[in-house]
N, C-alpha and C positions, 0 to 999 in steps of 0.2 A: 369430798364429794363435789363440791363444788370447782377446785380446780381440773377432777376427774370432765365435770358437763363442757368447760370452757376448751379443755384438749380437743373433746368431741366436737365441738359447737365450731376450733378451729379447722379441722380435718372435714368437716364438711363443707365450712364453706371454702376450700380449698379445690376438694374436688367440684364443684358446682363450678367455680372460677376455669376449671380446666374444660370441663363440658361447653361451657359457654365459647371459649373462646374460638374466633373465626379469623377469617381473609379476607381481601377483595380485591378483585383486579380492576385496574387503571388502565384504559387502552385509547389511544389514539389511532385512529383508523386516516389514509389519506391519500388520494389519487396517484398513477401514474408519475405527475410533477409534482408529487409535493403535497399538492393544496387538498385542506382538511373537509373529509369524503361526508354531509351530511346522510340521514335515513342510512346508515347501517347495522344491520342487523346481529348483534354480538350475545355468541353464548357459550357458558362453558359446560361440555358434556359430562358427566361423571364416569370412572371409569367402569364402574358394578351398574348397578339398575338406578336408575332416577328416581330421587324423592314422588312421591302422590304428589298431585296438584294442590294445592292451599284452600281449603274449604271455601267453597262461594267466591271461588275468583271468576273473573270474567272481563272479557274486553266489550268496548264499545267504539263505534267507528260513524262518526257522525254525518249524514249528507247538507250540507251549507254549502251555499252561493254555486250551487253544480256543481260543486266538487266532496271526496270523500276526505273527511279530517278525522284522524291520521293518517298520512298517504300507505305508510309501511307500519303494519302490528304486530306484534310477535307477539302469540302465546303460547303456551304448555300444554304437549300432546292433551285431549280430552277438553279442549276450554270451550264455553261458549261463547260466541259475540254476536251482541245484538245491534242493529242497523237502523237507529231512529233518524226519519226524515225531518229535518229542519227548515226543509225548503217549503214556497207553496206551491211549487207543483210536485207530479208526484213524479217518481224513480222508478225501474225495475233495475232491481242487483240482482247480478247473477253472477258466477263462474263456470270456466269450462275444464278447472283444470284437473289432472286424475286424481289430485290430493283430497279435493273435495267438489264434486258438481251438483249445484243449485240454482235456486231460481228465486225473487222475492219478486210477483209480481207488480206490475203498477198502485203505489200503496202513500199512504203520506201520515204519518204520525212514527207511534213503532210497532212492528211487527208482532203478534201475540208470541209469538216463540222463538227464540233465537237460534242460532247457525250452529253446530257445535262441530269443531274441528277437531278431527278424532285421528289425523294420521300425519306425519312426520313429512316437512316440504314447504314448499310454497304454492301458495293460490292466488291469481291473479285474479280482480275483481273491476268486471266494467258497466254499464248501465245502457239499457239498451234505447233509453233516448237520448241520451246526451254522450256521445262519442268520445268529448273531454277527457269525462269520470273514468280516475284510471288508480289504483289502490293494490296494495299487496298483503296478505296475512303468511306471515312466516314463521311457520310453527314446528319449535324442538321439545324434542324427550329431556326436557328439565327445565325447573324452576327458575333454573337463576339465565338472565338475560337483559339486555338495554339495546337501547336504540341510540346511535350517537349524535349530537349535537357540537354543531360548528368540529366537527371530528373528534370528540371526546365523548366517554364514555365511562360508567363501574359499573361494575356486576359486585355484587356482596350485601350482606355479607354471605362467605359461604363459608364450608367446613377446609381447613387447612387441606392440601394433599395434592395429587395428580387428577388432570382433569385435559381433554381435548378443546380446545379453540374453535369456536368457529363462525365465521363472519360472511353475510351475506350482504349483498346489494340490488338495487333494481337496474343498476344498468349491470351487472356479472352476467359475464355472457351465458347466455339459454342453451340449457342442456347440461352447464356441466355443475359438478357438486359443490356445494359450497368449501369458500377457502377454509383449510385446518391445518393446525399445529399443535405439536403437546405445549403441555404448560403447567408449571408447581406454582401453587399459590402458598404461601405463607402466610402466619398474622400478622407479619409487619405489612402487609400485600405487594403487588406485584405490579410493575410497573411497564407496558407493551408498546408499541408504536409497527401498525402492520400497515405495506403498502398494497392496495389492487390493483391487478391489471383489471382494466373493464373495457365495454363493450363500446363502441363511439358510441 
């Protein structure tokens, strides 16, 4: 009986080991010449429907010293983001763009309800006293996503398999779709390096 429980006790944790196991992709993103492309927007699409959003996720996009910090956010279709002013004077944020158009008028602490971006794109976001403030939410049909630093970046972990690429930036020239490529991700993960043409 007892080597009967330890059979079972190892077939399960066997299959649990296989459930668990994921990918992640390594990507290096980088300009025209070369040099490593920061704020790009990397995600990988799934090829069936995208996971739900993660219970209680949300972004935040902070106003300090006139400007919005994080310039570029990426979240998953349906996320909210709330816009708390850290400055002493006060802000209006707004957008004009189809993805999402709003308005937070002249205000300073945080807003009682936040933004909730509900459709697939980017929204360019500026403030209508300070011409500076200049901000972008870039928002995909899936969970998994990064922003790249010094031109680096991971996404994962995710589930092993085939999945769509795709990387955006604030200077990708206006109007056209963001860059894509397939892409297999394995457990051992996957390893990319994509160049953009961009916009001067």
């Amino acid at each position: 009986m007892r080597a009967l429980r330890a059979v079972l006790a190892v077939v399960m944790l066997g299959s649990a080991s296989s459930a668990a196991v994921s990918g992640e992709l390594r990507i290096h993103v980088v300009d025209p010449q070369g040099q490593d492309l920061d704020e790009a927007a990397v995600a990988l699409l799934p090829q069936g429907p995208a996971p739900p959003r993660p219970a209680g996720a949300e972004a935040v996009i902070v106003q300090r010293d006139r400007q919005f910090v994080p310039r570029v956010t990426v979240v998953q279709t349906g996320t909210p983001v709330q816009f708390p002013n850290h400055d002493t004077v006060r802000h209006h944020v707004y957008s004009f763009s189809p993805i999402k158009t709003f308005e937070i008028k002249l205000y300073v602490g945080t807003p009682a309800h936040p933004v909730v971006f509900d459709q697939p794109g980017t929204a360019v976001l500026g403030c209508n006293i300070h011409d500076q403030m200049v901000a972008w939410v870039h928002v995909v049909d899936t969970p998994w996503f990064a922003v790249t630093h010094r031109g680096q970046a991971r996404v994962g972990p995710v589930p092993p398999g085939a999945y769509q690429l795709q990387v955006w930036h604030p200077r990708w020239p206006s109007g056209r779709a963001p860059y894509r490529q397939p892409v297999r991700i394995d457990e051992r993960g996957t390893q990319l390096r994509v160049q953009l043409e961009l916009a001067p």
